[in-house]
N, C-alpha and C positions, 0 to 999 in steps of 0.2 A: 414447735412445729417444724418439719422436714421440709427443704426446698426440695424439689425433684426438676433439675433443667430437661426437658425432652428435646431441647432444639440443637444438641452439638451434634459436631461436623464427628462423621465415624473416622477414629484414625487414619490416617493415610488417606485421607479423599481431599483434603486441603492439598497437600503434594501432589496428586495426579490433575486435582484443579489446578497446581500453579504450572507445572509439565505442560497441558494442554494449553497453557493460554499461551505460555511461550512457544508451541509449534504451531498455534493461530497468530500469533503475532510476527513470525517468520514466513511464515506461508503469502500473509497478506503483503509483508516487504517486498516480499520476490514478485508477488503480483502487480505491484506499483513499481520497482524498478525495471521490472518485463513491460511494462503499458508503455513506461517514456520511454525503453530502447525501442520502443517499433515506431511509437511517434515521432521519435527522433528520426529514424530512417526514415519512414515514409516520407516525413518535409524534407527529410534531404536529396531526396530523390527525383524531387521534383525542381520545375527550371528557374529561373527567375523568375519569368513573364507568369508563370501557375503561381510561384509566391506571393507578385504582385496582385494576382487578380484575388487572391485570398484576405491582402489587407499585410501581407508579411513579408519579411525581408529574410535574407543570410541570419542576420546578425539579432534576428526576432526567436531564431528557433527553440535556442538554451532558454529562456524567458517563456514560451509557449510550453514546452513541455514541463518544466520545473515548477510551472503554475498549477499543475494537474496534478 
């Protein structure tokens, strides 16, 4: 008796699947190191006493955004 697989990948669709995940996976890097440069700014923008009332410091900020 003859096996017949019907379930493979048509040539070339595995490689444009692996293509896409890596410009999904650069897309999303850029979007998270885009998210902490503006978080970043944003707390650094602000004074001490705004830090303080938030619960943060200067020296909180590196540790606030690189959590995220």
């Amino acid at each position: 008796m003859a096996l017949y697989e019907s379930s493979r990948i048509a040539h070339g669709a595995g490689f444009a699947a692996r293509i896409s995940s890596i410009f999904v996976a650069t897309a999303e890097a850029f979007t998270a190191w885009n998210d902490a440069r503006v978080t970043r700014k944003a707390l650094a923008q602000l004074t001490d006493r705004e830090l303080d009332d938030i619960g943060l410091c200067r020296g909180d900020i590196e540790l606030v955004v690189n959590r995220h």
